[in-house]
C-alpha positions as CSV (number, residue, x, y, z in Angstrom):
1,X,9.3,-42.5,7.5
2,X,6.8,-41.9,4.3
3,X,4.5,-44.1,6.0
4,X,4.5,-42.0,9.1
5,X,3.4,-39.0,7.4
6,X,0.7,-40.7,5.9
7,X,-0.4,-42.2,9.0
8,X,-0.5,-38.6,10.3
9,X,-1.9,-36.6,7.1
10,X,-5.0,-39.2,7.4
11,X,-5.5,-39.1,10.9
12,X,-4.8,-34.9,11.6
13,X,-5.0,-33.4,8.6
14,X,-7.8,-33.0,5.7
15,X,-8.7,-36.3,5.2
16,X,-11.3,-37.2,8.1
17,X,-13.0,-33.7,6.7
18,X,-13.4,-35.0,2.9
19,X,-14.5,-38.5,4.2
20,X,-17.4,-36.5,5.7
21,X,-17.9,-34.1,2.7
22,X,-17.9,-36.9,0.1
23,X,-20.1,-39.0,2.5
24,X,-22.6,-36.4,3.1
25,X,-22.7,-34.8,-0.7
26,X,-23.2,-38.4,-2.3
27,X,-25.6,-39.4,0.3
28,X,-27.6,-36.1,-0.6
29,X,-27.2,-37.2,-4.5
30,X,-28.3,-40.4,-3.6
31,X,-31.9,-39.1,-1.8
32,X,-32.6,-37.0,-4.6
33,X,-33.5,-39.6,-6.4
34,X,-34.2,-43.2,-4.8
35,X,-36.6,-44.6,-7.8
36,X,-33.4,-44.6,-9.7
37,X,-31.6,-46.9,-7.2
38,X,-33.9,-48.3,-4.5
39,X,-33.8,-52.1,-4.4
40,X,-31.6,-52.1,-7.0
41,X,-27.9,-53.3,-7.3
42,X,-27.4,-52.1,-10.5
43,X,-29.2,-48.7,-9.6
44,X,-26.9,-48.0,-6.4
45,X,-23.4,-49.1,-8.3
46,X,-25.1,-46.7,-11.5
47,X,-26.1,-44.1,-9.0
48,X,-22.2,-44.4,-6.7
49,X,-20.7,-44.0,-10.5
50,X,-23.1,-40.8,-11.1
51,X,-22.0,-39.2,-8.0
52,X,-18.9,-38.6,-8.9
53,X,-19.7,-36.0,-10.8
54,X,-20.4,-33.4,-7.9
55,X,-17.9,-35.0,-5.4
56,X,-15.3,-35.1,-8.0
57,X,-15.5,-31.2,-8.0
58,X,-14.9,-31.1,-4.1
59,X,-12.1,-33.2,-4.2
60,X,-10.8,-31.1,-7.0
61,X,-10.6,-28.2,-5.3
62,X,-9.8,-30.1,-2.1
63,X,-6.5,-31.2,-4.0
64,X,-6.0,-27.7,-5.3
65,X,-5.8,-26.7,-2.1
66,X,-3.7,-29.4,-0.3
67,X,-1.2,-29.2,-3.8
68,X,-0.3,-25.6,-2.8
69,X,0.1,-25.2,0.7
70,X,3.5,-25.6,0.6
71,X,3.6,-21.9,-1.0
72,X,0.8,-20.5,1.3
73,X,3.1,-21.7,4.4
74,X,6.5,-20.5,3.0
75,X,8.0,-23.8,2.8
76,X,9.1,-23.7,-0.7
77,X,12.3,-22.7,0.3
78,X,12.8,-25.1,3.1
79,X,11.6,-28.2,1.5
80,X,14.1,-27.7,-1.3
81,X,16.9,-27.6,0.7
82,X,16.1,-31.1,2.0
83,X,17.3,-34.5,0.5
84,X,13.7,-36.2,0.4
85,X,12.2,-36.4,-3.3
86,X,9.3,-34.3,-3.7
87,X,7.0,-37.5,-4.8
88,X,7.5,-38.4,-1.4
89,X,5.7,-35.6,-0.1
90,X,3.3,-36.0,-2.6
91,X,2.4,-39.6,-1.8
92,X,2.0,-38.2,1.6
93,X,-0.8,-36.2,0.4
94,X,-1.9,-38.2,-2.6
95,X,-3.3,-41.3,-0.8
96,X,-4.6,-40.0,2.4
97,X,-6.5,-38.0,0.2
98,X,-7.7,-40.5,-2.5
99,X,-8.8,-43.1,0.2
100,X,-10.6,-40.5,1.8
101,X,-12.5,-39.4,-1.1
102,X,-13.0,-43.4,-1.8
103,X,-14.1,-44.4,1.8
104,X,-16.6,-41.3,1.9
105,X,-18.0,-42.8,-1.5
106,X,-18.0,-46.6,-0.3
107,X,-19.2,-45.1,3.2
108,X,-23.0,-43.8,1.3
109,X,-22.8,-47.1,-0.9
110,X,-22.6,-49.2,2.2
111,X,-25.9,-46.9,3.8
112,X,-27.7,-48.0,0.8
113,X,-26.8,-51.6,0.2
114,X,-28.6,-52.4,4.2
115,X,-31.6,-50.2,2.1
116,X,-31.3,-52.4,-1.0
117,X,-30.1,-55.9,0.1
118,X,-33.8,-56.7,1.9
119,X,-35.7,-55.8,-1.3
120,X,-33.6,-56.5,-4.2
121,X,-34.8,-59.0,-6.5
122,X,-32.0,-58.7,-8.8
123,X,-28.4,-58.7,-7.9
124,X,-26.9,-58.8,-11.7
125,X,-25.7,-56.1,-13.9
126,X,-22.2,-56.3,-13.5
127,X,-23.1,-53.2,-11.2
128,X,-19.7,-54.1,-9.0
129,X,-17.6,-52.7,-12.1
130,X,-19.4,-49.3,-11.6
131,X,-18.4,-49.0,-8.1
132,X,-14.9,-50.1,-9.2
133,X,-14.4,-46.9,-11.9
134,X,-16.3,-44.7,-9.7
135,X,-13.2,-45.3,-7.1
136,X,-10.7,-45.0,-10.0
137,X,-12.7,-41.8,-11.2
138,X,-12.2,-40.3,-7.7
139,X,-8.4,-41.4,-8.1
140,X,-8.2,-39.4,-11.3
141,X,-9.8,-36.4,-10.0
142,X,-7.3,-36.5,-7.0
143,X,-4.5,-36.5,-9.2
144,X,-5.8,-33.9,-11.3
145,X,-6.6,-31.6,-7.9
146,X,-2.6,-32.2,-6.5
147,X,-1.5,-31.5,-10.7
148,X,-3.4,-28.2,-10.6
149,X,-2.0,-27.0,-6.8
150,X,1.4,-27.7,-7.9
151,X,0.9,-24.9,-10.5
152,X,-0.9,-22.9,-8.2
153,X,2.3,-23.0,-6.4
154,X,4.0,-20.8,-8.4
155,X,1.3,-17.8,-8.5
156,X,2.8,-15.2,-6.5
157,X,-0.7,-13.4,-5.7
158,X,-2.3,-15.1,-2.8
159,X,-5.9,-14.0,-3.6
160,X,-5.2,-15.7,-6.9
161,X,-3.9,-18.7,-5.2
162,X,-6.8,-18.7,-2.5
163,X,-9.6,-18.2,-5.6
164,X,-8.1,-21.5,-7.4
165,X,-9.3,-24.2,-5.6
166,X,-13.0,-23.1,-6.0
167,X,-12.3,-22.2,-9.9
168,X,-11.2,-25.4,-10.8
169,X,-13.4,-27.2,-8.3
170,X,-16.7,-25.6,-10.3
171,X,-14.6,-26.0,-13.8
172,X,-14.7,-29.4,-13.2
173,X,-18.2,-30.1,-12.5
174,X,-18.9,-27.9,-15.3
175,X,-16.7,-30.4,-17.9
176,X,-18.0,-33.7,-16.5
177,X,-21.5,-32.5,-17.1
178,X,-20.4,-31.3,-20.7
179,X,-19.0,-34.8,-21.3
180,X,-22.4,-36.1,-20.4
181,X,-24.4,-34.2,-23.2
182,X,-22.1,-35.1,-26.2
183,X,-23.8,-38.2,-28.4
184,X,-22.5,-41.7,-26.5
185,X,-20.9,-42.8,-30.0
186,X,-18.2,-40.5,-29.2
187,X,-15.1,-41.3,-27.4
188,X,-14.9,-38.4,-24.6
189,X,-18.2,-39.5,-23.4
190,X,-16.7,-43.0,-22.2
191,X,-13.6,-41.0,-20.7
192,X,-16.1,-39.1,-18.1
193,X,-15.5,-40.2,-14.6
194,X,-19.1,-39.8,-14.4
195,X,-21.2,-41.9,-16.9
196,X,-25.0,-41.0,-16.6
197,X,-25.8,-43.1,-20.1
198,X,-26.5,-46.8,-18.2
199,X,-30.1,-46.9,-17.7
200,X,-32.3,-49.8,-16.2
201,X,-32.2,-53.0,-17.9
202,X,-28.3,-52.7,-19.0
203,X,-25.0,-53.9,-18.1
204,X,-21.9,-52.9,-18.3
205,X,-19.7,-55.0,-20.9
206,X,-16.1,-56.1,-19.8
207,X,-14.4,-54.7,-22.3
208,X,-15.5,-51.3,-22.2
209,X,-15.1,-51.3,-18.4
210,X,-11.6,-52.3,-19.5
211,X,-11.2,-49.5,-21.6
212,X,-12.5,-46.7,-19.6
213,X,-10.2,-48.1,-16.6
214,X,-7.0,-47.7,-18.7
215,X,-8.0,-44.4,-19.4
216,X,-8.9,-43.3,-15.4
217,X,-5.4,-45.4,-14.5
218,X,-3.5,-43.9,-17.0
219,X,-4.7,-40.4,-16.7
220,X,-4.2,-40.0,-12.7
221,X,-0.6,-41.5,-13.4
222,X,0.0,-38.9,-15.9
223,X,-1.3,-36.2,-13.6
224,X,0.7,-37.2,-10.5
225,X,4.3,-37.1,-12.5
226,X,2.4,-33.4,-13.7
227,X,1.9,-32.9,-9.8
228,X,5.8,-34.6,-8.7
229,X,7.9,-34.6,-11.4
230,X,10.7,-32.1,-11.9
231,X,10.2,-32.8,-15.4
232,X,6.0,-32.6,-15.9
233,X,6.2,-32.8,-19.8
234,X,6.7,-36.6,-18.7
235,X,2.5,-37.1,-17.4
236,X,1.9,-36.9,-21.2
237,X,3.4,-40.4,-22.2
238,X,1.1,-42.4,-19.7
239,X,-2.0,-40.3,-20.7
240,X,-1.0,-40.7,-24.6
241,X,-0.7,-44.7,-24.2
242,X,-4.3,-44.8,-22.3
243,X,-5.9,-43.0,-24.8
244,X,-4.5,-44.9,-27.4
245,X,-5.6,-48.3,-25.9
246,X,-8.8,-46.9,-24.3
247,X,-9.7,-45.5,-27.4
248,X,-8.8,-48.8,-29.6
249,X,-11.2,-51.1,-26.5
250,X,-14.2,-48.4,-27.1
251,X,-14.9,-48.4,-30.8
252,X,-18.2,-47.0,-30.3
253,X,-17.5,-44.7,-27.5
254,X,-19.9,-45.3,-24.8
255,X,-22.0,-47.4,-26.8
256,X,-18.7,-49.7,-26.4
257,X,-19.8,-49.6,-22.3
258,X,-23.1,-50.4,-22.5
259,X,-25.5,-53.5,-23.3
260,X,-28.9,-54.8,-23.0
261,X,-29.3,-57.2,-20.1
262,X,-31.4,-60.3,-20.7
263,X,-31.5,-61.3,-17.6
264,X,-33.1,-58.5,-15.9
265,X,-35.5,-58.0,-18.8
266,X,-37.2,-61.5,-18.0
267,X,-40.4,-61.6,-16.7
268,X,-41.2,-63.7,-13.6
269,X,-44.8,-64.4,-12.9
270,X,-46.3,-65.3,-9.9
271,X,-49.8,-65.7,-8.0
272,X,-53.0,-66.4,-8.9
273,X,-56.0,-63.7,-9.4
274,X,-54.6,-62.2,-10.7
275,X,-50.9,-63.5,-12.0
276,X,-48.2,-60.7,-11.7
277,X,-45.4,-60.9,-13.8
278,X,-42.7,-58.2,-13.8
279,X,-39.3,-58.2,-14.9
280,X,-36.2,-59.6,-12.7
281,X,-35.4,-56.1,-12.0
282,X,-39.0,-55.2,-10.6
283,X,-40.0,-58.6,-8.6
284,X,-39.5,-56.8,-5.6
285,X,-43.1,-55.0,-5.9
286,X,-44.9,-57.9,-7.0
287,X,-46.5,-58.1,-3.6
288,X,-47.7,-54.5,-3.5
289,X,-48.9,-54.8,-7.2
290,X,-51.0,-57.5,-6.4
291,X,-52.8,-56.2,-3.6
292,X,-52.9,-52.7,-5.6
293,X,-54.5,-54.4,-8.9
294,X,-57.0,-56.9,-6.5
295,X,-58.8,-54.2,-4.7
296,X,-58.8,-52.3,-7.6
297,X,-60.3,-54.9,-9.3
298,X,-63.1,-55.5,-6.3
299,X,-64.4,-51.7,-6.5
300,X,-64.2,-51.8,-10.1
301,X,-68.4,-52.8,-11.3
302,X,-69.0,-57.0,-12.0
303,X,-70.2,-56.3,-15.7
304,X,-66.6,-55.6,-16.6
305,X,-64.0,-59.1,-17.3
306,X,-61.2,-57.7,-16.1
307,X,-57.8,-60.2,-17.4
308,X,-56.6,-62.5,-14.9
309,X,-52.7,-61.4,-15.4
310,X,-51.2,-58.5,-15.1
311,X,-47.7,-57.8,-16.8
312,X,-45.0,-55.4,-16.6
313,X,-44.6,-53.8,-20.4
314,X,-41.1,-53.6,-20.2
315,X,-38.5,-50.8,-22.0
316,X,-37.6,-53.2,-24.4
317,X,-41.2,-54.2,-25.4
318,X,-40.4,-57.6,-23.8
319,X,-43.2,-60.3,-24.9
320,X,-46.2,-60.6,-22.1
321,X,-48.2,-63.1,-21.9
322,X,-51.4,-63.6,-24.2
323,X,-54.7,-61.4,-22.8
324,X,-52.7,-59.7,-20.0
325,X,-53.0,-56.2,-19.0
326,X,-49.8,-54.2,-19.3
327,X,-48.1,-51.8,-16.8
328,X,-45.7,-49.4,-17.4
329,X,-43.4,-49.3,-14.0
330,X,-43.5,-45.6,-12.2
331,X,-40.3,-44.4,-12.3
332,X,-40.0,-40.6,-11.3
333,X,-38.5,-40.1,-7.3
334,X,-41.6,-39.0,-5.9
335,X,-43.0,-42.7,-7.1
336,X,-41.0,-45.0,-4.7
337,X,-39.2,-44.8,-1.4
338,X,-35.9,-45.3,-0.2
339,X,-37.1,-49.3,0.6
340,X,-38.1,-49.6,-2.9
341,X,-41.7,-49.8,-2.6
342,X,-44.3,-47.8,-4.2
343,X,-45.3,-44.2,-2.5
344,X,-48.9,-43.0,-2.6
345,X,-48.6,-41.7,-5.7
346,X,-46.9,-44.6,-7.2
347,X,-50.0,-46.6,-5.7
348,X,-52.6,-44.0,-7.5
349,X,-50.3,-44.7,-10.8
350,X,-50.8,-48.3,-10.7
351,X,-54.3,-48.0,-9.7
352,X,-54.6,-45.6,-12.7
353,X,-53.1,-47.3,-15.0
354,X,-55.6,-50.9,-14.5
355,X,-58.8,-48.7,-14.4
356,X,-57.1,-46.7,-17.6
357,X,-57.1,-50.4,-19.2
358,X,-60.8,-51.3,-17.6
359,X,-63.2,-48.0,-18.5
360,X,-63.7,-48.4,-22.7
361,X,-62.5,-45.8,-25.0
362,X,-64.6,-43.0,-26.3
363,X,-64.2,-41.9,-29.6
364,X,-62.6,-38.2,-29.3
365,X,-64.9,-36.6,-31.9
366,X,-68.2,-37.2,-29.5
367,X,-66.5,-36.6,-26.8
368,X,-66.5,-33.0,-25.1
369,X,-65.8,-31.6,-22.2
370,X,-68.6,-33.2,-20.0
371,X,-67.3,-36.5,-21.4
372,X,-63.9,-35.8,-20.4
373,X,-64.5,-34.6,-17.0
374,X,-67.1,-38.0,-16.6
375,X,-64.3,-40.5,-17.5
376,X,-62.5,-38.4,-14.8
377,X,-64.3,-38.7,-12.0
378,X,-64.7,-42.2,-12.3
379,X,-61.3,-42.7,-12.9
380,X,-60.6,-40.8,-9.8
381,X,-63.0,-42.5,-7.3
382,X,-61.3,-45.9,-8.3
383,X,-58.1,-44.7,-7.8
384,X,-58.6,-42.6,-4.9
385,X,-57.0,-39.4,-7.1
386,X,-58.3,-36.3,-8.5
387,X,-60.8,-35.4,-11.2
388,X,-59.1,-32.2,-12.4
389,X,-62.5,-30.3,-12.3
390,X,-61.9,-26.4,-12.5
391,X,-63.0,-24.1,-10.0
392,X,-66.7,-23.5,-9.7
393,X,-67.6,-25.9,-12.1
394,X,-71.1,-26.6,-10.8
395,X,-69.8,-30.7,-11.6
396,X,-67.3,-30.5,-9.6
397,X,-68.7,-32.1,-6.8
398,X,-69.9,-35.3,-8.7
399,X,-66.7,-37.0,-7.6
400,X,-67.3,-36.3,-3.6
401,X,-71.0,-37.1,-4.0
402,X,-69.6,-40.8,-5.7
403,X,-67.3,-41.0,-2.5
404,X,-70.3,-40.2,0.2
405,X,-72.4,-43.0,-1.1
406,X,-72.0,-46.6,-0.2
407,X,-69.7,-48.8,-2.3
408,X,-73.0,-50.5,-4.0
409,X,-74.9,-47.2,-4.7
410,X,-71.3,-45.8,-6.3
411,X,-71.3,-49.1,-8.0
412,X,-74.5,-48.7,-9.2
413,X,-74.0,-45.0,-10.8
414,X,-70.5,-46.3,-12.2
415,X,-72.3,-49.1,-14.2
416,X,-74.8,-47.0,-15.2
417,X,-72.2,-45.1,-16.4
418,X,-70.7,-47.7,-18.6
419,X,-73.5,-48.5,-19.9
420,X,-74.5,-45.3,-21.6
421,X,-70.5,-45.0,-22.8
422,X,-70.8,-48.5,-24.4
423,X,-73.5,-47.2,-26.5
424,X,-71.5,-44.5,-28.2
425,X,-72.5,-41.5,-25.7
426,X,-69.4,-40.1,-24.7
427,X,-70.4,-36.4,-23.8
428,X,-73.6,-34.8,-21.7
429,X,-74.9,-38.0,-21.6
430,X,-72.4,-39.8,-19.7
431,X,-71.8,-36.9,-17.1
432,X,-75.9,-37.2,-16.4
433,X,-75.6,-40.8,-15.6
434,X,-73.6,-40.2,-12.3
435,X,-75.8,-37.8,-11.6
């Protein structure tokens, strides 16, 4: 009979609605910010794990909501009088709910696996454990929702009743994003369902996956016998022994979660003319690297030796090969698509970056404002950007008048232009000889 009502309560009742609500909020979260999961395993189970946050808060209040409709339909009265146990009813509203709120979550991690699998050039990370606590997060948040509707089932006011749902749904977005700010060394921060502390080039350790899943495990048990226990002062022994454990598994606090990855940190290099190497977790772009630093290269002027390898700097200042000219990897949203390859702007930042290693350095004490705005313009016809010249600046137009001429005549000004900074003249002087 149970199993009936389930059946029913998933197919007619909330739970087709949530699936849609978690699927659509997550996906949003998701698009926000792709450089922080495209092509990335790691990044999509990190990113899943992060949306919890926000969806955790709608099924909060969803929960809330479900947990006292037994009072806003006047069946309080009725259900008492019957012989089925109240967790009955509540398993009847506690797993439809929970699975929805999971399958809504797997539902945007599926979307972006067929996004990731084609590009991904790393498939470690142990990123599989962060979709595994971001479904037992969701669990724990739908235990807490049911906990918080059974109290609301005893308000008598049903504007009170009515303006709970959202209250706690907002309180506990408000709490997870609190948890988030305090230092990792302490212990509520590895208790947050939501855990935005594992960056790129980390895994998550076994043991302090271990310890935060006792915790979730133990806190949604706890909560249900809150939400379906005549007795609710029960819920604290389950949540008492997973904090106990939990806390003795994560030493450190979240620092307990975390590690350094070697393997994604290791830097592959292939090609010729130039050699790209980039870390595990970036090979995906060495294609689009090589063609960016190789017409780069061609438009820059034959006087300069540019290095015949190009190599990903790394967060953790990884060792790059002898002579090599080091990138740093764009990482903001705007810098890389929801494929994982680089946008225009990510292009111009690469670009940037080799003719940033290619012009010579001025020193800043004979350099003015002409100097500056020289470097600029150069800068900005090899990488197709902008030269930041204010508004009627009568050089302002330097930079289109490079871009009307033929690639040798440009060539010809840009090398002139080196020249005159090689000897030392980094101000009017320089800005003449482009002239």
């Amino acid at each position: 009979m149970t199993a009936r009502v389930v059946s029913i309560e998933a197919r007619r009742g909330f739970a087709p609605l949530l699936i849609l609500l978690v699927a659509v909020e997550s996906a949003l979260l998701l698009s926000a910010h792709p450089a922080d999961w495209a092509a990335s395993w790691p990044g999509v189970g990190q990113a899943l794990r992060d949306s919890t946050a926000a969806c955790g808060a709608l099924i909060v209040a969803a929960g809330v909501w479900l947990g006292s409709r037994e009072r806003r339909r006047g069946m309080i009265d009725l259900l008492a009088s019957t012989p089925r146990p109240r967790w009955r009813r509540l398993v009847a509203t506690g797993i439809p709910l929970a699975l929805a709120a999971s399958l809504g979550l797997l539902i945007t991690g599926g979307l972006a696996a067929l996004l990731v699998a084609p590009h991904a050039s790393y498939v470690g990370g142990r990123w599989w454990l962060d979709v595994i606590l971001a479904v037992l997060g969701l669990g724990a948040v739908t235990a807490a929702g049911l906990a918080i509707g059974r109290l609301a089932s005893t308000i008598s006011n049903a504007v009170g009743r009515m303006l709970l749902a959202p209250v706690a749904g907002i309180a506990t977005y408000i709490g997870v994003l609190t948890l988030q700010r305090q230092p990792p060394t302490s212990l509520p921060t590895a208790w947050n369902i939501a855990n935005a502390s594992i960056g790129p080039f980390q895994r998550i350790d076994y043991r302090g996956a271990l310890g935060q899943g006792v915790w979730l495990v133990g806190l949604a048990a706890g909560l249900l016998i809150v939400a379906g226990a005549r007795r609710t002062w029960l819920g604290l022994a389950p949540i008492a022994v997973a904090a106990v454990v939990s806390a003795a598994l994560l030493p450190s606090g979240l620092n307990s979660v975390i590690g350094y990855d070697p393997s994604a940190n290791q830097l592959v290099c292939t090609g010729t003319g130039p050699r790209i190497c980039l870390t595990r977790e970036h090979q995906h772009l060495a294609g689009q690297i090589r063609d960016l630093v190789t017409t780069t290269y061609a438009r820059l002027p034959a006087s300069l030796v540019m290095p015949a390898t190009v190599a990903e700097s790394g967060p953790f200042h990884i060792p790059t090969p002898r002579g090599s000219l080091t990138l740093s990897m764009p990482s903001a949203s705007h810098d890389v698509t929801l494929t994982g390859s680089l946008s225009a702007s990510g292009a111009r930042s690469i670009r940037g970056a080799v003719v940033g290693n290619a012009l010579p350095e001025c020193d800043f004490k004979h350099e003015n404002y002409q100097g500056t705005l020289a470097r600029a313009t150069v800068s900005a016809y090899l990488t197709g950007g902008q030269d930041g010249a204010v508004a009627g600046d009568p050089n302002a137009g330097l930079l289109d008048g490079l871009r009307s001429m033929t690639p040798a005549a440009a060539g010809s000004r840009i090398s002139r232009y080196l020249s005159v900074v090689s000897s030392g003249k980094c101000g009017t002087a320089s800005l003449d000889a482009l002239r």
